[in-house]
Steps between C-alpha positions, in 0.01 A plus 500: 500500500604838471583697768409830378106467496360718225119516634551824716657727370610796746646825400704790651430890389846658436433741814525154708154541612307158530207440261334280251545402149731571244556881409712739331523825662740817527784516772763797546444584136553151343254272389547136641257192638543311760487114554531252718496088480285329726699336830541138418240293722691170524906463621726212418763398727359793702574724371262862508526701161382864395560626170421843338515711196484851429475686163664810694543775212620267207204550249535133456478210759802309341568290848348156628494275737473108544435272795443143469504219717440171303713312319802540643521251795439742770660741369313799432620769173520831533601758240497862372517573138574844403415587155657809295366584111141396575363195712496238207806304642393501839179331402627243367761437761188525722492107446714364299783606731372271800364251269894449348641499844257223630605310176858543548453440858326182462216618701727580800660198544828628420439791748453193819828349347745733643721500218499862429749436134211342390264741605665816357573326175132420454373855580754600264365300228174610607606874452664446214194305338225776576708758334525336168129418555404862536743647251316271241155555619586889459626448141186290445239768632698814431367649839708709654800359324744690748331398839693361732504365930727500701412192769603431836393143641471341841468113546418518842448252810535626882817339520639592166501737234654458113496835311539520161567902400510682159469863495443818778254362699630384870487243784522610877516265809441641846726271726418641850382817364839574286480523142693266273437530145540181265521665153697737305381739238562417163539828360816629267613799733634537758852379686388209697657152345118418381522774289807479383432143446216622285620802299833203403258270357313723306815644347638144458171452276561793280252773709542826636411709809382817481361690804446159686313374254612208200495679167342796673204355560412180736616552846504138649758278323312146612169475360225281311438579220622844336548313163684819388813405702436138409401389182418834347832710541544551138201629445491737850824627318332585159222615689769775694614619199173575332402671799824724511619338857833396293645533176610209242878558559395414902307234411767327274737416774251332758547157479274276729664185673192418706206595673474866661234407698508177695260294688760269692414550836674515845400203705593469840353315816444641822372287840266680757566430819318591809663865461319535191165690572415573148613541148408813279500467095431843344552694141743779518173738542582450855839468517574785257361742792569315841778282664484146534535530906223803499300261343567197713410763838193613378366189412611343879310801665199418233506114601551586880184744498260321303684093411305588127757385241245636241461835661878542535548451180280745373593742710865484370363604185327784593830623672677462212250712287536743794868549485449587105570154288407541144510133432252257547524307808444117601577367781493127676554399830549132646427498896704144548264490823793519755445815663279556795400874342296559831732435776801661285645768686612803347798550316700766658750753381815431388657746725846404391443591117339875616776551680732431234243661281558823707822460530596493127239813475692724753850337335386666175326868614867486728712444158280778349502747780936481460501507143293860537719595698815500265289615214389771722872629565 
């Protein structure tokens, strides 16, 4: 069964106001809609999930969301597709994606066999299988022939947790209420070795980088589909030049080796132990505009006051539309069931960063107030 039930719908105004029903209305000058997925109302392993998404001010809802809970041997998936160039892609990744990993997977069994080589090398194939699904099915249809996702994926149990990563979406544990976060960005900017990593490999394949973005336009370097880093690059070229982005002479000395785009993803495994409370899976609609460990505190305090996965989650969302984002937003949250929300007692200050917190402040206005001084003579 699903987990995401799609009978009752609930929505959230862009204010962050409650009410009913889907709507489009104006906020701080923009126009955006608001809306949220239904809690789940069964838990595997249990495990409590919430899950939300919000338009925000994107004119398009390009984001999504799945949660399901059979066919995977008690593990339960979880993933957030972000789309970019229209939503095409991300519907059809809407089930074929968990359909190939179940396949690959072997309906789970391979995730109970604790042989993770065999694991990762079946998501692989799994990845690797969608995308040339979905770059035919857009040649086939012609819809929204550029479209592409980005997809982070959880395989999750309450003991475990297999991620399998491709793009600038993220994955957040709170272990004792600190923040640990499980992925990198793939994104070709930037001096972190990710980055670097990525902006090599595109060169290696014959691309360029141009304000953070390959060929000036696509700012994630891991992707499905984006056939015009894949299979179209010839014509994306042609296509440059008739449009005046470069000229024939620039043109004539590109010479592809490979894929710009990839959809090879970073697999890793993770195990939850009793210090994990909860794990947080979000597009960069969040984490473009708040901290991972922000984000790990406010949804403690949430849990703590109320124990409503559901109601944590979408208040995360609205706080994310309140501190500005201009993405859309989707969120999930796994409650591994651990945590005795009620009893918790507060988390209190970390006096020992605000001190050194002040003390690097008054370090600095010091060095300031002395280098006046000699300017001043």
């Amino acid at each position: 069964m699903a987990l995401v039930s799609p009978r009752l719908p609930r929505s959230l105004p862009c204010d962050g106001a409650g009410g009913g029903g889907r709507r489009r209305r104006r906020a701080r000058g923009t126009w955006c809609s608001a809306i949220a997925v239904d809690a789940p109302l069964a838990s595997v392993s249990g495990i409590r999930w919430g899950s939300s998404k919000l338009q925000g001010a994107r004119s398009e809802m390009e984001d999504d969301v799945v949660l399901r809970s059979d066919g995977l041997a008690g593990f339960s998936f979880a993933a957030v597709l972000d789309g970019h160039a229209g939503l095409s892609s991300v519907e059809f990744l809407r089930e074929e994606l968990y359909k190939e990993c179940v396949l690959a997977l072997q309906g789970g069994l391979l995730l109970t066999s604790k042989n993770f080589a065999a694991v990762r090398d079946a998501i692989q194939k799994a990845f690797e299988d969608v995308d040339a699904k979905l770059l035919i099915w857009l040649e086939q249809t012609g819809k929204e022939v550029e479209s592409g996702a980005t997809a982070t994926v959880m395989f999750i149990r309450n003991d475990i947790l297999i991620i399998s990563h491709i793009g600038d979406s993220c994955v957040v544990i709170s272990r004792t209420g600190k923040a640990e976060v499980l992925t990198n960005p793939h994104r070709p900017y930037g001096k972190n070795r990710v980055s670097l990593e990525e902006i090599k490999r595109v060169r290696a394949a014959g691309g360029w980088i141009v304000d953070g973005r390959i060929c000036g336009d696509l700012a994630v370097s891991r992707a499905f589909g984006d056939m015009r880093f894949k299979s179209k690059k010839n014509e994306m070229l042609m296509k440059g030049v008739e449009e005046g982005r470069w000229s024939d002479k620039f043109v004539s000395r590109i010479q592809f080796k490979g894929d710009l785009v990839t959809s090879s993803p970073d697999i890793n495994q993770v195990a939850l132990g009793s210090d994990v409370e909860f794990v947080l899976l979000a597009s960069d609609g969040l984490w473009d505009y708040m901290k991972s460990s922000d984000a790990v505190s406010f949804v403690r305090d949430q849990l703590r006051q109320h124990g409503d996965v559901q109601l944590a989650c979408e208040a995360l969302a609205r706080v994310a539309l309140d501190r500005r984002s201009q993405d859309n937003i989707s969120i999930v949250i796994a409650d591994l069931g651990k945590t005795d929300w009620q009893n918790l007692p507060e988390q209190g200050p970390n006096y020992l960063y605000e001190i050194s917190q002040a003390l690097a402040t008054i370090s600095v206005v010091s060095l300031g107030i002395w280098m006046s001084s000699f300017l001043l003579v």
